[in-house]
Structure formats: C-alpha cells, structure tokens
N, C-alpha and C positions, 0 to 999 in steps of 0.2 A: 871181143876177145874169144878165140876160142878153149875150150873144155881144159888143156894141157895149158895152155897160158892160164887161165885161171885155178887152175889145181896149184900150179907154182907159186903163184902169190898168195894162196893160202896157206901153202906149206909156209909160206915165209910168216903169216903172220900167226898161225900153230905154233914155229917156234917161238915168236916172240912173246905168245901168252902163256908158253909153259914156263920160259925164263922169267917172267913176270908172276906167275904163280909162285916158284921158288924165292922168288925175290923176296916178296912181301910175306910167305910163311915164315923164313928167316928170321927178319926185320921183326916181326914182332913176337919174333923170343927171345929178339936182344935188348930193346928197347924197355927202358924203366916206368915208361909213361901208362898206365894201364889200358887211358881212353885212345891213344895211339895205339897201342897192343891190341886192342881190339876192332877199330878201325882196319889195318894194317892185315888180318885176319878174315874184316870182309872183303874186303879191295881182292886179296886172293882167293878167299871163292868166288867172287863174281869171276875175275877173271880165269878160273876153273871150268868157269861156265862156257866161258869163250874159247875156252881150246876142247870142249865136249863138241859145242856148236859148230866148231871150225871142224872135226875132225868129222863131222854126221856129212857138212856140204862135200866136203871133197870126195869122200865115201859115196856119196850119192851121184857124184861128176864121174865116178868110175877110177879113180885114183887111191893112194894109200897115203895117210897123214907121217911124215917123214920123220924114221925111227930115230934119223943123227939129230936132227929139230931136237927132239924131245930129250935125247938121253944130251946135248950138245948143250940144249937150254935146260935144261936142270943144274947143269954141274957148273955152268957162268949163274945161274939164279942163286944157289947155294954160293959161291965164290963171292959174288959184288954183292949177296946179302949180310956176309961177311963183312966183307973190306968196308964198305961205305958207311957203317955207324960208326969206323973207328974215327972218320971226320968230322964227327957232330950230323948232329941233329937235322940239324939246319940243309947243313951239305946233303943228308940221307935222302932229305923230302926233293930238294933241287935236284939231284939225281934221279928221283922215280918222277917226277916230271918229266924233265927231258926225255923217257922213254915214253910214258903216259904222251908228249907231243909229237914224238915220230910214228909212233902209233897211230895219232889220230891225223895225221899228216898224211900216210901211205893207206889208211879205210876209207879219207874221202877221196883220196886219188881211185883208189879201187872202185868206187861206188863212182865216180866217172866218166873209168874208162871201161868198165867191166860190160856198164850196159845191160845186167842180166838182171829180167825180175827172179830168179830162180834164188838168185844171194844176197839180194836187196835188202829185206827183211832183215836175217843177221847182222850184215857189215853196218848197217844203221844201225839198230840196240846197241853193237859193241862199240862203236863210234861215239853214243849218247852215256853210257857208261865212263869211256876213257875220257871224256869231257868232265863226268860229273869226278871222277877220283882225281883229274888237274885242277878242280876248282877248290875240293875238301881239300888238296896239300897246300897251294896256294894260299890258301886263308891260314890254315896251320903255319907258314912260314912267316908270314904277318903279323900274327901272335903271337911266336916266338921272339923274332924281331922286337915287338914292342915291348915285349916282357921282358927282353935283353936291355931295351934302353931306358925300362924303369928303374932296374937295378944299377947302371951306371950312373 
C-alpha cells in the first residue's frame, strides 16, 4: 500500500477510536456498577491512547488525522453512549463488542495488507488491546447472564 492508501485507513480507524473513546467515557457515567464504571474508564484511555498513536503515524506519513473522524466520532460516541444503556446492560456490553470486533477485523486486515514495518508496531498493540477489552466484556456478559439465571 502506498502512503495515501494508508493514511486513509488510518483516518478510518482515528475515527473509530475517537468514537470509541466517547463511547466508553459516557458508559461509565451511566452505569451503576462501580467496577464496570471503572473498567469502562480504562477501556477509554487506552483507546485514547490509540487515536494519540494513530494520529503520531499518519502525522508522520505526511497526512492530517481527519478533523470530520473526530468531531463525527465524538458526537455518534456521546449519541450510542447514550442510547445503548437504555437497552440493558447486557445489550450495552454486546454492542461495544461488536465494535471492539470490527475493530479487530479491519487492524488484522491492515496489518496484512499494509505490509509496512513503519505501522506494524502500533496496529499490533492496538489489535492486542481491542482483543483483550472483547475478552473483559465477554466474560462480563457471562456473569451477567448467570447471575440473571440465578435470580430466576
């Protein structure tokens, strides 16, 4: 890939960590659960860390980390950080998965088709990351689950 093709799908996934940032700062200031609140708290700085890191490589490809990304993925992160507690719990966590999988579905496509040791480095930590915050929900929902069908 060259430089412009790759700046592109970084901007893509810039937005997607700033929408993910907003996401999970939301979430846990609606959420009652404290150890979820705080969980939900680190999940967003890490992924803070990933739209700093994303916006250093593109910077560095000679590109600018995209201003609609950011201000487009803020205002959907605040929106479905909203909307999606009003479904439960349950539903909240099944939803930051699914984006936590397309995430990690489009960093191992990148890493690739990219081919660059120049981005290697990052799109793998941020890859190992959105692994380990699908695995922490996952179990969470499982818990829930069970503790749902102790009570019935």
């Amino acid at each position: 890939m060259n430089n412009q093709e790759v700046i592109a799908k970084l901007n893509w996934f810039y937005s997607l960590e700033v929408h993910q940032v907003d996401i999970y700062k939301t979430q846990s200031n609606l959420v009652n659960d404290e150890y979820l609140s705080r969980a939900l708290r680190k999940f967003a700085d890490i992924e803070q860390t990933h739209v700093e890191n994303i916006a250093r490589l593109i910077e560095r490809l000679g590109g600018t980390p995209t201003v609609i990304g950011e201000v487009v993925g803020e205002i959907l992160g605040k929106i479905s950080g909203r909307i999606v507690p009003i479904t439960g719990l349950e539903n909240q966590l099944k939803f930051n998965v699914a984006l936590e999988k397309k995430a990690m579905e489009d960093y191992k496509d990148l890493i690739l088709k990219a081919g660059r040791e120049d981005i290697f480095e990052t799109l793998w930590n941020n890859l190992l990351d959105e692994d380990l915050h699908t695995a922490w929900m996952v179990n969470k929902i499982e818990e829930l689950a069970k503790n749902q069908s102790l009570k019935a």
